[in-house]
Each structure stands twice: as C-alpha cells, then as structure tokens.
MDAnalysis code that builds the backbone (N, CA, C; Angstrom):
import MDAnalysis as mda
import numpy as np

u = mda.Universe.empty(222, n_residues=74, atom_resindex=np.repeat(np.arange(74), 3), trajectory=True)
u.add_TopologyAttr("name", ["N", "CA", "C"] * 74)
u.add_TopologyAttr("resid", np.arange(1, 75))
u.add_TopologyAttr("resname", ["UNK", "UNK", "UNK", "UNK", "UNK", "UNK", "UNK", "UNK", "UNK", "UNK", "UNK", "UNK", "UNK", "UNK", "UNK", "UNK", "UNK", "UNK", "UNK", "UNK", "UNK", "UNK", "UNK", "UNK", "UNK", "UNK", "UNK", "UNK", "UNK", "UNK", "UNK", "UNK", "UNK", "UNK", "UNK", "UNK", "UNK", "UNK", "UNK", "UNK", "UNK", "UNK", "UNK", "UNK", "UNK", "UNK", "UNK", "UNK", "UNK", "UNK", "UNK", "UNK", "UNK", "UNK", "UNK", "UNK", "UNK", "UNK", "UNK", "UNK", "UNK", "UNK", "UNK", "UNK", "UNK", "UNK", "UNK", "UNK", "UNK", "UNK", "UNK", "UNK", "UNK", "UNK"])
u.atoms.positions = np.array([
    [23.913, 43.196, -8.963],
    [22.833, 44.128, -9.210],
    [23.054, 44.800, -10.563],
    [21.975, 44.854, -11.234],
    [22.081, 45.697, -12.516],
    [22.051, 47.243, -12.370],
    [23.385, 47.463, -13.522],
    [24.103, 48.941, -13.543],
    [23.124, 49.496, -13.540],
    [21.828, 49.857, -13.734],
    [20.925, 50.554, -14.212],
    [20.308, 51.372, -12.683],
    [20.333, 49.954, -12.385],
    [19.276, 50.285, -10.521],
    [20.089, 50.604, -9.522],
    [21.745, 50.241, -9.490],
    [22.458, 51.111, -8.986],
    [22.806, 52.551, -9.230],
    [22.446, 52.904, -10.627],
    [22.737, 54.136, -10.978],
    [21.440, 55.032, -10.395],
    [20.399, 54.389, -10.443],
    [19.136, 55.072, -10.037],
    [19.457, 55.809, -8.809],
    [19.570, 54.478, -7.635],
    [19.983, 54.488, -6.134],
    [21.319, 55.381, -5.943],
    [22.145, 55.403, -6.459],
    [23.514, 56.701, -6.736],
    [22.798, 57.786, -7.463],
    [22.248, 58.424, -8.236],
    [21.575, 59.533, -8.497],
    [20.799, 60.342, -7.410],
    [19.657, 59.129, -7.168],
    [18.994, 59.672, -6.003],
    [19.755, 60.091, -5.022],
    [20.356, 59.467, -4.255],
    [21.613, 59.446, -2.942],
    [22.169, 61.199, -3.631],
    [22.847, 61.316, -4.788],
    [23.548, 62.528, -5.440],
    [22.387, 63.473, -5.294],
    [22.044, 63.563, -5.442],
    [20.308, 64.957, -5.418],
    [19.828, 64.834, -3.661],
    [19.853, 64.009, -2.813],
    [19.664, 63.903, -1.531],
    [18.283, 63.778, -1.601],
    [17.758, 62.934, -2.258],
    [16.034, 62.420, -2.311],
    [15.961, 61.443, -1.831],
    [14.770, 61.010, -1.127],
    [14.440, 60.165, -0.191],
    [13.559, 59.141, -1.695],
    [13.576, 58.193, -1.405],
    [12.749, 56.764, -1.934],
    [11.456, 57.206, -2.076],
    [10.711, 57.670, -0.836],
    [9.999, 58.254, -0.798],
    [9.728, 59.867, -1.617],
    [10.174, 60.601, -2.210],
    [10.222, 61.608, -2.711],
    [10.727, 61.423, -4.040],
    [11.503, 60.095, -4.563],
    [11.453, 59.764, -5.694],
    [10.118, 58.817, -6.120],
    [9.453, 58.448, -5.582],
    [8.266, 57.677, -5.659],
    [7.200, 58.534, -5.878],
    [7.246, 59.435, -5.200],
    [5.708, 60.660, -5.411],
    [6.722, 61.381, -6.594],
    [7.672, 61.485, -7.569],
    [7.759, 62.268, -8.636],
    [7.435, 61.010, -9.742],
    [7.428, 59.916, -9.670],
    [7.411, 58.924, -10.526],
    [5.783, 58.355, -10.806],
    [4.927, 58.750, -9.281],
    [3.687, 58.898, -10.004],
    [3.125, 56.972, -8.624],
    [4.532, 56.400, -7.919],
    [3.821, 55.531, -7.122],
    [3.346, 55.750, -5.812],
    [2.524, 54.817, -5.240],
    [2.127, 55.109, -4.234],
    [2.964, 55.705, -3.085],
    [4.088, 54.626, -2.957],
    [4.713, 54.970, -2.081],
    [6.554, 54.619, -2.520],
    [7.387, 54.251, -1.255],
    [8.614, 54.512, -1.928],
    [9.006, 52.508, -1.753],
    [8.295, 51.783, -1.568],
    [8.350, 50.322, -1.385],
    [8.819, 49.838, -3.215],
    [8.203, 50.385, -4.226],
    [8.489, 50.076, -5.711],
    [9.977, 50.977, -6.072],
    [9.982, 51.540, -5.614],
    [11.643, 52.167, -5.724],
    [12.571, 51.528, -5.021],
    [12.536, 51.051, -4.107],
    [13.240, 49.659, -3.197],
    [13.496, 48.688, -3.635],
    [12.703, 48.484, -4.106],
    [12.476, 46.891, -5.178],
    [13.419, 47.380, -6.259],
    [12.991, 48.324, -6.890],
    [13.708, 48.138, -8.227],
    [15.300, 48.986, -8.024],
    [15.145, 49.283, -7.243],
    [16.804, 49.712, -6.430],
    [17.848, 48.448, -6.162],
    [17.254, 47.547, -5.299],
    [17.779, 46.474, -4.999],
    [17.607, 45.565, -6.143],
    [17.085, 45.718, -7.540],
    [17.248, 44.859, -8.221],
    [16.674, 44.035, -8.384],
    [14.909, 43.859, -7.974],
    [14.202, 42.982, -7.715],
    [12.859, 42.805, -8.990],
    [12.582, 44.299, -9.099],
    [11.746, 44.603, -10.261],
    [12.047, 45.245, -11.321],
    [12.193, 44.888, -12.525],
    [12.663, 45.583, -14.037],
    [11.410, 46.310, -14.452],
    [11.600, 47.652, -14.755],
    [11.503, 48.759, -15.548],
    [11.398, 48.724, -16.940],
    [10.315, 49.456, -17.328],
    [9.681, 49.729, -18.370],
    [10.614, 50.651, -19.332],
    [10.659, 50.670, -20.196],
    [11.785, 51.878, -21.221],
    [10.918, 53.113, -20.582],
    [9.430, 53.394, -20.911],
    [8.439, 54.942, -20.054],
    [8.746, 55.035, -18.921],
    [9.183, 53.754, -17.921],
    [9.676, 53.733, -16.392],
    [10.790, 54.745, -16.914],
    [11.815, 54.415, -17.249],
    [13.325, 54.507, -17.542],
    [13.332, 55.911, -17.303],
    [12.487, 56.459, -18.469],
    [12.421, 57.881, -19.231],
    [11.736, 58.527, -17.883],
    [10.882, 58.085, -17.210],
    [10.210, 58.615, -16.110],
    [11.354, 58.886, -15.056],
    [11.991, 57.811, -14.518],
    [12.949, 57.850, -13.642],
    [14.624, 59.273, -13.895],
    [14.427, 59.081, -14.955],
    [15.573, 60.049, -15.889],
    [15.308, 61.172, -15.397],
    [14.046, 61.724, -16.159],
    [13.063, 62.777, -15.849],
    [13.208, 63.544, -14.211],
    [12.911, 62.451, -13.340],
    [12.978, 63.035, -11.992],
    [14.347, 63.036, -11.504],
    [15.398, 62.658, -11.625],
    [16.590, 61.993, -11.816],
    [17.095, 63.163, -12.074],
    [16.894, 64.100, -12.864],
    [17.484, 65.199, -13.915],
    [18.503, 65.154, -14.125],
    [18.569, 63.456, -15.294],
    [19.981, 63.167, -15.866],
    [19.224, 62.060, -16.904],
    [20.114, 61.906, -17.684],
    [19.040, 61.287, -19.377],
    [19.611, 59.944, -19.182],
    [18.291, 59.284, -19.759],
    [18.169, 57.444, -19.543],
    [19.368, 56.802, -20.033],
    [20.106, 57.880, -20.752],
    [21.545, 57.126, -21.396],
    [22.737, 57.028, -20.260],
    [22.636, 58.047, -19.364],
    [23.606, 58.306, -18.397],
    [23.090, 57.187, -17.106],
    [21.921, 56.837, -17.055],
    [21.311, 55.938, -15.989],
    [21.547, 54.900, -16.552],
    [21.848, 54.083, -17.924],
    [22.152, 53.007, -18.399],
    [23.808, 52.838, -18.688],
    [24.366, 53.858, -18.263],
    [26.232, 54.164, -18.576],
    [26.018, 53.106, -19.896],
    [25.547, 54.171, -20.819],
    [25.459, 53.911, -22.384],
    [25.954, 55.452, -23.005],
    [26.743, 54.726, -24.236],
    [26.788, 56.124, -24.771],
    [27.217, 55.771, -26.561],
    [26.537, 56.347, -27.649],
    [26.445, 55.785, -28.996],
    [27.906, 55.318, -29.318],
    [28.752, 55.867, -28.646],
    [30.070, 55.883, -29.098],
    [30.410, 54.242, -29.002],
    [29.679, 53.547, -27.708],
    [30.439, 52.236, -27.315],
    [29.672, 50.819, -28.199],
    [28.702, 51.863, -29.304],
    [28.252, 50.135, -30.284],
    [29.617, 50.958, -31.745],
    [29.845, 51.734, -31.673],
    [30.763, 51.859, -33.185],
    [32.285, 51.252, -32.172],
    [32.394, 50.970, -31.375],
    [33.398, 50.185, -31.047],
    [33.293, 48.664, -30.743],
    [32.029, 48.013, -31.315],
    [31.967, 46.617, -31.518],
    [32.483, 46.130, -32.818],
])
C-alpha cells in the first residue's frame, strides 16, 4: 500500500474520525471513496492531497513523509 494512504488511514485513526466524517469534511458523498483510497485502490489529486491535509490538520508534506531536506541528500 502506498505511504500516502496509509498515512491518511493513521491520521484519521490519530484524530478518532470515522471514514464517514472524513468524507463529509472532504466534500464526498459518503465514506465508500475514503475506503478506496485508504486501501489503496484510488489515487488522489495534488487539490485531493491538500484537501485531505486540510481536514487531517497536518500538511500534505507530513501525509507524503516528505521533507525538503531528503532531495539535498540525493
């Protein structure tokens, strides 16, 4: 599974939000598209990303375990 959608699914789980309650802050119908892209099934938009961050209340860099420091060490 990609680091990204596990970090989502561990954020959420950390804040104690339901799929459902991350889905109505993200603007979908329901919590079936947060499932999907939890389990790794559907890829995210960079505005997804920033959206998900947003409700997340933690920045798209920390949901991608990116940080500027790790391209000046290529």
């Amino acid at each position: 599974m990609n680091r990204l959608y596990s970090n989502i699914r561990k954020r959420r789980q950390e804040l104690g939000m339901t799929q459902t309650e991350l889905a109505e802050r993200i603007g979908y119908k329901d919590h079936t598209t947060v499932n999907k892209i939890e389990a790794g099934l559907v890829d995210i938009s960079v505005g997804k990303l920033y959206q998900f961050a947003k409700a997340l209340d933690i920045s798209a860099f920390a949901l991608l375990d990116w940080s500027p420091d790790e391209d000046e060490k290529k």
